[in-house]
C-alpha positions, 0 to 999 in steps of 0.5 A: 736325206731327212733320216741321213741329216738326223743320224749325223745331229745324233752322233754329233750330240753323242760326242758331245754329252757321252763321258768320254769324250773330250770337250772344251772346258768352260766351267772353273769347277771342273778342275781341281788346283793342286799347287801353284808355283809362281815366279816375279822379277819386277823392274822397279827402277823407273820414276814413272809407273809405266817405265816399269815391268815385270815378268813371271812364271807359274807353274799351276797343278791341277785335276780334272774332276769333272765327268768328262775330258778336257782338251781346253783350258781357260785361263785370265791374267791382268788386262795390261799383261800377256801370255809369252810362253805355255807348255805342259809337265812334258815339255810340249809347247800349247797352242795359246788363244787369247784376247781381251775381254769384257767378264760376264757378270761384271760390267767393264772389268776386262781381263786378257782371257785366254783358251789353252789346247792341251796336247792330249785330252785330260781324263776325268780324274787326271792331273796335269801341269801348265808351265805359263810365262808371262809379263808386261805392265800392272794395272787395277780396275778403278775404273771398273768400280773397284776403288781400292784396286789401285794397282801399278808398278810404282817405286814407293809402293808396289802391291800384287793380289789376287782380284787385279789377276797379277798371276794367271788364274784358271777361270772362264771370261765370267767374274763368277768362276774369279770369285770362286778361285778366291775360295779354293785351296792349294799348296803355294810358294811364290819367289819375287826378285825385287830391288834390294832397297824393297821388301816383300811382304806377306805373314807366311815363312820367308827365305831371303836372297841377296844377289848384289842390288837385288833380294829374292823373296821366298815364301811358302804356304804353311797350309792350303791356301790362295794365292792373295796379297803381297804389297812391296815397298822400303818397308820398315819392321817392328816385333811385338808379341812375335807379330810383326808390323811393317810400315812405311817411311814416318809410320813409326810412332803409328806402328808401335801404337797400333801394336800395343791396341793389337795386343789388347785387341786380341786380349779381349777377343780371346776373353770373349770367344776362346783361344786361337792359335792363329794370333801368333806370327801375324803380319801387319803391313802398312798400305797407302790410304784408298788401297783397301785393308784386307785380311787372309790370315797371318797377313793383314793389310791395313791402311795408312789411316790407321797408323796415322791417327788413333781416330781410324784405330777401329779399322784394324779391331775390324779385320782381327775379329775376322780370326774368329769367324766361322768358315763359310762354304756358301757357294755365294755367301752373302758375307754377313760375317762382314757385318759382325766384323764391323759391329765388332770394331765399334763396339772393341773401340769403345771396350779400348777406350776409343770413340765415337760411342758405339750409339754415335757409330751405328746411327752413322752407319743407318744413315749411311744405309738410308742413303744408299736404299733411297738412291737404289731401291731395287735393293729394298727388294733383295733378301740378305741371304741373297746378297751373294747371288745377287752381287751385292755383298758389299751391302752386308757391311753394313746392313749385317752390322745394323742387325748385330746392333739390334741383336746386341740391344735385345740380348745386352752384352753378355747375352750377345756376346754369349751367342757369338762365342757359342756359334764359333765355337761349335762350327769353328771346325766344321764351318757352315753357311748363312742357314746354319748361321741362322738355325742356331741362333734361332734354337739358342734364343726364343721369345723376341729375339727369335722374332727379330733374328727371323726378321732380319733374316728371313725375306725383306721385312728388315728393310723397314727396319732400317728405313725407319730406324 
């Protein structure tokens, strides 16, 4: 009986582990997004948000690049939304099991999981499509901590992106592999049927349909991309440079503002690090305040505040640096760059004639990150290389720019700027993590500045530093 129980445990584990052999996959990673194809039709003719629907179609290509084949896969869609309808490239319809889950990794943030059997087993190495229909309501996850998704289907301002899972992403019930799918690289095109009264916006190539009292919106990626944002609201539009500016109803004298500080902007970040061939064709579209600015070039979102008073002009010198920062390939990168980005936007404001002075702005950043250690000092304990693996990147906004600040003070402006520049330059194709971030700023100064970058870099010494800046 002993040796008949241990031969059937050995060919069970066999099954199991032998390439081969068809398995339940549980790991994003296994499976290679080729292109995404996705339709919307939203209802937006309700006065109140939960009048309101939508309904949508994604057509998701992928293959499967793990070692072993996949009869199940995972997929997530926004928790107030449900699966209608998958079949595969062949017609034949796929059993769908799905609930409402709680994301391993992130506390609160519940998302409609779902497993998809595949009618056959997909071989390692082979594409496959999902054709997904889905609808129903739109909600973010404020409520979860994330403050700036405030996400529904609301007649003045309607927006769709990606961490609220408005379109289903493969990707198992664990915020890890959501956050991995925001990195990968595809084709895209996407159409959103809206009323005529609004526009889609986005900074990619646009066609645009009328049919009576509705538009529909085409857009395309012009290289591989993800899928992220697209606000919809009666927008207006101004051309300036052959960038555009979409704002809201009274934004106009803010709109054209910002466009001449655009301009000079990306004069001086030009001037500082070189060319680059991404300042033509942005889009820069107004969202309401509290919404949360973003930016995956051509688009930029940029919040009301900016367009409002020249006081919060600083915001958008914030997200243009972005264009000159290096690509990251960290599998969880701590995103310092985010922290440039908002050394950068004080120290641009100051440049263009804003305030406060760039001393005032960074000594509000320190006590912002006093504050933040004296009621959390657990992270007193975390390494800034490990603020992506530790979760806690927001932390490199500000953290990240008070080591710029201190660099900029050591090196003084050309010097630093000199850094900058030749670090961008030489990865900027290639891109690099936070080691090669690192290694080059340590074999392009000595003495110390090379103490400092190891300082603040390297272990947690750098908490003292702030704690008694």
């Amino acid at each position: 009986m002993s040796r008949m129980i241990t031969t059937v445990l050995l060919a069970l584990i066999l099954t199991l582990i032998l390439p081969g052999n068809s398995r339940a996959a549980v790991a994003r990673g296994d499976m290679d997004v080729e292109s995404y194809v996705l339709e919307y039709t939203l209802s937006l003719d309700g006065e109140y948000v939960f009048q309101n629907s939508l309904a949508g179609s994604a057509t998701i290509r992928f293959r499967n690049i793990g070692s072993t084949n996949i009869d199940t896969v995972p997929l997530l869609l926004n928790r107030l939304m449900r699966y209608e309808r998958v079949t595969d490239g062949h017609g034949r319809e796929l059993g769908i099991d799905d609930r409402l889950l709680e994301l391993e990794n992130y506390p609160y943030y519940q998302a409609n999981a779902a497993n998809v059997s595949l009618a056959e087993p997909l071989e390692a190495g082979a594409t496959t499509e999902l054709h997904i229909r889905f609808g129903g309501r739109l909600t973010g996850y404020a409520d979860a901590g994330m403050l700036y998704t405030r996400e529904n289907l609301d007649p003045a301002f309607t927006i769709l992106r990606g961490e609220v899972l408005p379109w289903p992403r493969i990707a198992g019930p664990d915020w890890l592999e959501v956050r991995k799918d925001w990195s990968d690289t595809y084709e895209w095109r996407a159409g959103f049927d809206v009323p005529a009264t609004h526009v889609v916006a986005n900074g990619e190539p646009v066609q645009v349909e009328t049919h009576g009292d509705r538009k529909i919106y085409r857009y395309h990626s012009t290289r591989p991309d993800t899928l992220l944002a697209f606000p919809i609201a009666p927008y207006k539009e101004l051309v300036v440079n052959s960038n555009r500016i979409l704002y809201l109803q009274g934004s106009e004298t803010g709109a054209r503002r910002l466009a001449e500080k655009m301009t000079q902007a990306i004069k001086l970040f030009e001037k500082w690090f070189g060319p680059n061939k991404y300042v033509q064709g942005l889009a820069l579209i107004e969202i309401p305040e509290g919404f949360g600015s973003q930016a995956s070039f051509p688009t930029i979102i940029q919040t009301a505040d900016a367009f409002d008073s020249t006081a919060h002009m600083d915001q958008l010198y914030h997200e243009l640096s972005h264009l000159w920062n290096v690509e990251t390939y960290d599998p969880q990168s701590p995103r310092l760059e985010e922290g440039l980005a908002t050394f950068l936007q004080g120290l641009v404001n100051v440049e263009l004639g804003g305030s406060p002075g760039l001393e005032e702005f960074m000594q509000g950043i320190l006590g912002r990150q006093k504050s933040t250690y004296e009621r959390h000092p657990e992270y007193r304990e975390i390494a800034i290389a490990d603020f992506g693996r530790e979760g806690v990147t927001d932390l490199s906004y500000r953290v990240g720019a008070l080591f710029y600040y201190d660099l900029f003070q050591a090196l003084g402006e050309e010097r630093f700027i000199d850094l900058l520049s030749g670090y961008y330059n030489a990865f900027k194709e290639t891109g690099g993590d936070f080691n090669t971030l690192r290694n080059y700023y340590l074999q392009h100064l000595d003495g110390n500045a090379a103490q400092l970058v190891e300082g603040w870099l390297a272990g947690t010494a750098y908490v003292d530093r702030i704690m008694n800046g």
